[in-house]
C-alpha positions in Angstrom: -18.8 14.4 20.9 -20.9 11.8 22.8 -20.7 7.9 22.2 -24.2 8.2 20.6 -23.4 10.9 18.3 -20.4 8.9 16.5 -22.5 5.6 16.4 -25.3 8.0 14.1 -22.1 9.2 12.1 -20.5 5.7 11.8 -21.7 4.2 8.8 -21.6 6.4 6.1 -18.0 7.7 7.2 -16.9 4.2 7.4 -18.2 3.4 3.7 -16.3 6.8 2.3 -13.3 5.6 4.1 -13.0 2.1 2.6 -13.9 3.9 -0.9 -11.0 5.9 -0.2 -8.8 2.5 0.6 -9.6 1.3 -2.8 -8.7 4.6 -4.6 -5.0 4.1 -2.9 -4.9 0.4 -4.3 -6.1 1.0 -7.1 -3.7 3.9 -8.9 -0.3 2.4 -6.6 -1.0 -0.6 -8.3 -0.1 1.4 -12.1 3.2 1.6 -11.2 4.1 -2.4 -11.2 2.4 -3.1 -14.7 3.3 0.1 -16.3 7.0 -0.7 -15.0 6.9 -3.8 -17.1 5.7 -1.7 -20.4 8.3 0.6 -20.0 11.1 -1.8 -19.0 9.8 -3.2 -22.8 9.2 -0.5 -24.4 12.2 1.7 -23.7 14.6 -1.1 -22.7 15.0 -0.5 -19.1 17.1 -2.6 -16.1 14.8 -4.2 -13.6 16.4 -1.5 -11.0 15.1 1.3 -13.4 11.5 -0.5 -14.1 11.3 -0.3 -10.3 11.6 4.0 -10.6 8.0 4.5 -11.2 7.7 2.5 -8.5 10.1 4.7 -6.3 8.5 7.6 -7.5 5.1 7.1 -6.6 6.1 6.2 -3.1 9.2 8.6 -2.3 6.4 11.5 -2.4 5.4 10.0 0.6 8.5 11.2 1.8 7.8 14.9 1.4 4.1 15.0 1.6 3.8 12.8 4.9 4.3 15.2 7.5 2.4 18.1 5.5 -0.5 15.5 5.4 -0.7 15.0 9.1 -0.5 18.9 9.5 -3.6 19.6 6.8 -5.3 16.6 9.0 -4.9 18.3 11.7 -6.0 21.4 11.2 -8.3 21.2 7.9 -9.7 17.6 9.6 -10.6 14.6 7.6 -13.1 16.3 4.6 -11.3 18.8 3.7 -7.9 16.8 3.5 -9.6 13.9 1.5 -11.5 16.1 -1.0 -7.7 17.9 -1.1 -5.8 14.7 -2.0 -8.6 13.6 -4.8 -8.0 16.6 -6.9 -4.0 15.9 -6.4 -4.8 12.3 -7.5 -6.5 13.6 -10.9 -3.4 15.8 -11.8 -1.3 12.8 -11.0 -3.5 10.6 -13.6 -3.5 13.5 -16.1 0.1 13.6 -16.1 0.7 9.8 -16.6 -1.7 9.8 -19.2 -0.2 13.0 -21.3 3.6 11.0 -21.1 1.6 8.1 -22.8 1.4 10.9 -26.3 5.5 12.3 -25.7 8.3 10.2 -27.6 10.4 7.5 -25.9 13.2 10.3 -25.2 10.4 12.0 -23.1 7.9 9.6 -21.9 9.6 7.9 -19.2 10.5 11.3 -17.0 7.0 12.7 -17.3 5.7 9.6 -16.8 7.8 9.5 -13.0 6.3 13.2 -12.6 3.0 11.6 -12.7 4.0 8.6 -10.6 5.3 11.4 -8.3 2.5 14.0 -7.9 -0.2 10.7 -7.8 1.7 9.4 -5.1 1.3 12.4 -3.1 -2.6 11.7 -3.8 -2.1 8.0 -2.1 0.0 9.6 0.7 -2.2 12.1 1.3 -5.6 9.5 1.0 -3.8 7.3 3.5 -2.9 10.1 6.1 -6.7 10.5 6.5 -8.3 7.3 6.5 -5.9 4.7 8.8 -6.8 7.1 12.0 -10.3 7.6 10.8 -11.0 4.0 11.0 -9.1 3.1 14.0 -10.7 6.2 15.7 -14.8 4.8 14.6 -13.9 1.8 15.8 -12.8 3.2 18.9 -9.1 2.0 18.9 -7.6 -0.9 20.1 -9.0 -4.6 18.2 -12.3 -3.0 16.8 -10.1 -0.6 15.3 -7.8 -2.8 14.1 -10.6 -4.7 12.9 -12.1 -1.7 10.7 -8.9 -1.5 9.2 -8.4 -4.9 8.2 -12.0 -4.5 6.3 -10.6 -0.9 4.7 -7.8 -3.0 3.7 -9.9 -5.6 2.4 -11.7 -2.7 -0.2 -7.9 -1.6 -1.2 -7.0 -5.5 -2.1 -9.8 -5.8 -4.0 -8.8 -2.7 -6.1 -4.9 -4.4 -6.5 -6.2 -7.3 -7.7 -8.2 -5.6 -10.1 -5.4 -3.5 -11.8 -2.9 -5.7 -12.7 -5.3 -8.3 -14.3 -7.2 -5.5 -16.1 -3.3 -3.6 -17.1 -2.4 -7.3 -18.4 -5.2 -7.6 -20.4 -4.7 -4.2 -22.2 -0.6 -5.2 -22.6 -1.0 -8.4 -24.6 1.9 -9.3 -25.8 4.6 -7.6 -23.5 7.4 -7.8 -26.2 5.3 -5.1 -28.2 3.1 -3.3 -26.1 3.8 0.3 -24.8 2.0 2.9 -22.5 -0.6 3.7 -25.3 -2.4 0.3 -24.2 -2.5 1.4 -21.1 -4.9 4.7 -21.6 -8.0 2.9 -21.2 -7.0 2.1 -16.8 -5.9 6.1 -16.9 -9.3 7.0 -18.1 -10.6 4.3 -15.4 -8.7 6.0 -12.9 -9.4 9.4 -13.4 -13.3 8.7 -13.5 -13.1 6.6 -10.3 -11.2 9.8 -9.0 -13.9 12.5 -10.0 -16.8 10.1 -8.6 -14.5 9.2 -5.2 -14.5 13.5 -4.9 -18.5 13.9 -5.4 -19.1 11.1 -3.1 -16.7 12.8 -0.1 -18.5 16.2 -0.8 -21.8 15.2 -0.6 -20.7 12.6 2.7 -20.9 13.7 6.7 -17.9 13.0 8.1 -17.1 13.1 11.7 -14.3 15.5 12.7 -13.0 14.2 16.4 -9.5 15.9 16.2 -11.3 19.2 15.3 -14.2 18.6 17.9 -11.7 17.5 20.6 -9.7 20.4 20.3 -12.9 22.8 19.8 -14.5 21.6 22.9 -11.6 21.7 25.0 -11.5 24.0 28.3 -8.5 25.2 28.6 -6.8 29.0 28.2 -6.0 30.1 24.8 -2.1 29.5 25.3 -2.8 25.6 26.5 -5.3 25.3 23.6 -2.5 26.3 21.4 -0.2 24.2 23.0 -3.0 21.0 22.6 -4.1 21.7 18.9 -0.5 21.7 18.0 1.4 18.1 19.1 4.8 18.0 17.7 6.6 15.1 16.0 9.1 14.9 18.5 6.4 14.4 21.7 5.1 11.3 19.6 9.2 10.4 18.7 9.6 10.2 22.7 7.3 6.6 22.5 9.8 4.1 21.4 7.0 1.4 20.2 5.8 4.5 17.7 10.0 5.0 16.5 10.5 1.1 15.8 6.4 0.7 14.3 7.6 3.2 12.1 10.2 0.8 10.4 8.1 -1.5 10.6 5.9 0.1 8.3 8.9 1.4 6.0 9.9 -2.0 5.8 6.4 -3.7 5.4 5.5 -1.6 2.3 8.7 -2.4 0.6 8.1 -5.9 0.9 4.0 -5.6 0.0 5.2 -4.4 -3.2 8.6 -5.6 -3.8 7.1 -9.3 -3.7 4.6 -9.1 -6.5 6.5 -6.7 -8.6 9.6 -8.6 -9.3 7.5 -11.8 -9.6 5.8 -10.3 -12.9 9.3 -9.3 -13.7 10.1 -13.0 -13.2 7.1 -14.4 -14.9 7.3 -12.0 -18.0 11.1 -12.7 -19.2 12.6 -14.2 -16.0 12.0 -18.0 -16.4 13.9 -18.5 -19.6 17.3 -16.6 -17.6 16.5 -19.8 -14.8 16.2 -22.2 -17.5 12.6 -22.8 -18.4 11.8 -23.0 -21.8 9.6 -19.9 -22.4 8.4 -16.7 -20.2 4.5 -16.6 -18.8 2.4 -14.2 -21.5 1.7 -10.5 -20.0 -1.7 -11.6 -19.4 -1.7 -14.4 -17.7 1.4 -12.7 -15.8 -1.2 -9.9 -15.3 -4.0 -12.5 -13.4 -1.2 -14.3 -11.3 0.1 -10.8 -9.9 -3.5 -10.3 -9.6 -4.0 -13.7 -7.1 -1.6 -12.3 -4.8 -3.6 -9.1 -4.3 -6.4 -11.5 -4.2 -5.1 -13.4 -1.4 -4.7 -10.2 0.6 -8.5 -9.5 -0.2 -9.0 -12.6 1.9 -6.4 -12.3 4.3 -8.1 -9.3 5.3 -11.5 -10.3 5.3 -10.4 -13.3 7.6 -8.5 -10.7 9.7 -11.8 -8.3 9.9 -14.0 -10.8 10.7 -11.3 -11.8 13.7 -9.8 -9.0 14.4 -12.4 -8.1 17.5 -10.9 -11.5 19.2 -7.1 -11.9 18.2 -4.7 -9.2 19.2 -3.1 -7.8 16.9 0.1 -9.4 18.2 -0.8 -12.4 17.6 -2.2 -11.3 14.2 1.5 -9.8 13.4 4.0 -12.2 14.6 1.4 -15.6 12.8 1.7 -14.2 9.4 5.4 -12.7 9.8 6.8 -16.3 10.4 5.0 -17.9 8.0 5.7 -15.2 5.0 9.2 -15.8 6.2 8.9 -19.6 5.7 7.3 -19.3 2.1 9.7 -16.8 0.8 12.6 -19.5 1.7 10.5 -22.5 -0.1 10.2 -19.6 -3.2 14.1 -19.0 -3.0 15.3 -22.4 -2.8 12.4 -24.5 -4.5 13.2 -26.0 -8.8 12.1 -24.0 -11.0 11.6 -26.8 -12.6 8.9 -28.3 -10.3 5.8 -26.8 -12.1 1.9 -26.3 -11.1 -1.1 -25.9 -13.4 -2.6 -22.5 -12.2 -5.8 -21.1 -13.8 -5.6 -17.5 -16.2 -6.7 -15.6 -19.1 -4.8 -15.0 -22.5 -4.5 -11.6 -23.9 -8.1 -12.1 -25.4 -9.7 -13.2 -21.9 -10.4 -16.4 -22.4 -9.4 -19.1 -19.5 -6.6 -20.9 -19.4 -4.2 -22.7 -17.3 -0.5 -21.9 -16.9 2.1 -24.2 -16.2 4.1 -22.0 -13.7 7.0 -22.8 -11.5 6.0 -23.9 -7.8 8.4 -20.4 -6.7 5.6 -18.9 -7.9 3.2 -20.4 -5.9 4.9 -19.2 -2.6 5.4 -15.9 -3.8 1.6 -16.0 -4.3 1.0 -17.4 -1.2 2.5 -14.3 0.8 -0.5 -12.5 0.5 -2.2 -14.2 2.7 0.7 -13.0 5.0 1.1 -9.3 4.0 -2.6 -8.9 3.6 -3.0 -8.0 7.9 0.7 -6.3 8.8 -0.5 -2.5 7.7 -3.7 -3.0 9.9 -1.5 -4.5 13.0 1.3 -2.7 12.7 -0.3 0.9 13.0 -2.8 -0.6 15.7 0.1 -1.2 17.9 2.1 1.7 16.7 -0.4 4.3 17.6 -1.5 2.3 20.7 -1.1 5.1 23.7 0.1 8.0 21.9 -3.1 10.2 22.5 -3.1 13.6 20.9 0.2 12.6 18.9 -2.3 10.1 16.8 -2.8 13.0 14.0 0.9 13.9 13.4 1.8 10.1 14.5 -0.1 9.1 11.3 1.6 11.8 9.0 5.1 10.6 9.8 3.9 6.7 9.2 3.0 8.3 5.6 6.7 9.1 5.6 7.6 6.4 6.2 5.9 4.5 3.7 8.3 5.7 1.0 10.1 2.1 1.9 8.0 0.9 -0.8 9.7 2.4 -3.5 12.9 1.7 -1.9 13.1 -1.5 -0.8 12.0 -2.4 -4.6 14.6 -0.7 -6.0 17.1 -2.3 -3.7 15.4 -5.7 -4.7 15.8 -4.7 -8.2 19.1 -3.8 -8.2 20.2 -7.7 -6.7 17.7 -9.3 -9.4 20.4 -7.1 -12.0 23.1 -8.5 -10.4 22.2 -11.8 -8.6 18.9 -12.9 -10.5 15.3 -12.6 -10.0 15.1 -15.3 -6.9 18.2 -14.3 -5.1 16.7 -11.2 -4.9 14.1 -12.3 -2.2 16.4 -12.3 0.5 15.6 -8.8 0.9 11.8 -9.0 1.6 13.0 -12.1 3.8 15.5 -10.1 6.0 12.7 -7.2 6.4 9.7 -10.1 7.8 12.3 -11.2 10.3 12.7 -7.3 11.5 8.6 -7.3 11.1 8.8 -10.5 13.6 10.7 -8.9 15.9 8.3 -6.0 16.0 5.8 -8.0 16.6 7.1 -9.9 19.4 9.4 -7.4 21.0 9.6 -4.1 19.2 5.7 -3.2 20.0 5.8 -3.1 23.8 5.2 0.3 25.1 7.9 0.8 27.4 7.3 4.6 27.6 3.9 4.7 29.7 5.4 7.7 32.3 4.8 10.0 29.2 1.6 11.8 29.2 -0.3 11.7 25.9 -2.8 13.8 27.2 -1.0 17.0 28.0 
């Protein structure tokens, strides 16, 4: 496929992809919300409001290698239309728990959060490479992810505002108020799949290995990279973790600080808890931040290295996460929100959450630089590379849970020691991890 022929292709490819970015936001983000209706509702731990959580991103797990494989053969149409349709079944599921009794609702309800998350896994598989491939690798590809990513923070800070809104008052709201964002996501699901049929994508995996000369026994050696060649580069082995690890804390950070917000603040001594709502919109700023973050780090991302990019916002998440642990609760700021009847208001919340806010900014680039320097060099193991980083994204249901479990036995703010401890392992990838060491190994054959 010539340079001129992809440049024709690259814009409405580009605009399905960051679409598809959105759609991943948009129904992960269910799971934090929805976790504090059912921790209410059904009298849950903060470990076991974390499950949904778990569930939605342990599919990842089992689905991330499959993914790769459909990507590879199928290409990137066929595998997005394929994850959509998943993606409805997912919502339909969550939505039917929402009619069951509380003995039944909250194990359907992790079916759904299972079988969606195999929709995000799937939706992520395709479009990370996509992007990095139409922007021709390296810091334009980067740079095409960070502006994906900016479409999927837009969608995060979207859902908890608009889930907050429908909870009102936490204390007595249950999943029934949340139908109306199941009915959102499901539409925005069937319109996502109409919009991918009727959209020309460019298929370079499927034209590089069509237009290949080679014998039939070497073309079915090339159209089939294995896991283990891309294993071999140790910069792909340790990105990996670093992506485990990075999703974890993504979502560990803004999930227990609703937890925090919503009935933590009276355990630390405050006086009263922050409504669902306003809650809802402060979740909402962190996503929000990452919506900037990555608009900064598209509009940059064609000059700074990702590197630089990585090892910046690392240091400095690590630095606000310590000023969120050890800051008074006390020590309150006037932040602006809505009540459960949308109106604007401020809330006086501790400056703890300010920091935790303030991460965004610092998560809102890793994803982007961490795959760019993951899947720097690897060649044809790009396809299958990708699949196993969907694996490996599972870390953000587990790192959660593991956060939530120390919140149950150590409190809400101790309980940031574990995002902490996995920024300084995201540092070290950054500055040491990321250096291909393994350039005698041929990516090409």
């Amino acid at each position: 496929m010539t340079t001129k022929a992809t440049k024709a292709n690259t814009t409405p490819a580009i605009i399905a992809m960051f679409f598809l970015f959105a759609m991943i936001s948009f129904v992960t983000g269910f799971q934090n919300p929805f976790g504090v209706i059912l921790k209410n509702q059904l009298s849950l731990s903060a470990l076991q409001s974390q499950l949904g959580n778990l569930a939605n991103f342990i599919a990842y797990l089992f689905m991330g290698i499959p993914a790769g494989m459909l990507l590879q053969r199928k290409g990137y149409k066929f595998s997005a239309i394929a994850s959509l349709l998943v993606g409805i079944l997912g919502v339909a599921i969550m939505f039917i728990s929402s009619f069951l009794p509380d003995s039944a609702i909250f194990s359907v309800y992790l079916l759904g959060a299972f079988v969606a998350g195999f929709s995000m896994c799937m939706l992520n598989t395709v479009v990370n490479p996509m992007l990095n491939t139409l922007g021709g690798g390296g810091n334009k590809g980067n740079q095409l992810i960070q502006l994906g990513g900016s479409c999927n923070s837009l969608a995060a800070t979207i859902c908890p505002i608009l889930v907050g809104y429908l909870m009102g008052d936490v204390a007595n709201s249950s999943l029934v108020d949340a139908r109306p964002a199941l009915y959102i996501a499901g539409g925005i699901f069937v319109l996502a799949t109409i919009v991918i049929i009727f959209t020309n994508i460019p298929e370079p995996i499927l034209d590089a290995i069509k237009n290949e000369e080679i014998t039939k026994h070497e073309t079915a050696k090339q159209a089939e990279p294995t896991l283990s060649g891309a294993l071999k580069f140790r910069h792909f082995v340790l990105g990996a973790v670093a992506i485990f690890i990075y999703v974890g804390v993504e979502v560990g950070i803004p999930n227990m600080a609703n937890l925090l917000m919503t009935e933590g603040l009276t355990k630390i001594g405050l006086k009263e808890n922050i409504p669902a709502a306003a809650a809802g919109v402060l979740v909402g700023m962190y996503w929000f931040l990452m919506l900037i973050g990555r608009l900064v780090g598209g509009a940059i991302g064609g000059k700074v290295s990702s590197k630089a990019m990585l090892s910046t916002v690392s240091a400095v998440g690590i630095i606000f996460l310590l000023l969120a642990i050890f800051s008074n609760p006390a020590n309150t700021i006037a932040i602006p929100a809505f009540d459960s009847d949308f109106n604007g208001i401020s809330v006086d919340a501790p400056i703890n959450i300010l920091f935790l806010v303030l991460c965004g900014l610092c998560t809102s680039v890793m994803w982007g630089g961490i795959f760019n320097l993951a899947v720097e060099g690897l060649g044809k193991f790009t396809a299958v590379a990708s699949g196993f980083f969907m694996v490996m994204v599972c870390g953000g249901g587990v790192l959660p849970v593991i956060q939530g479990g120390v919140a149950d036995a150590a409190g809400v703010l101790t309980s940031y020691w574990v995002p902490l401890i996995g920024l300084a392992y995201i540092l070290f990838y950054a500055l040491i991890g990321h250096k291909n060491v393994n350039k005698d190994l041929s990516a090409q054959a």
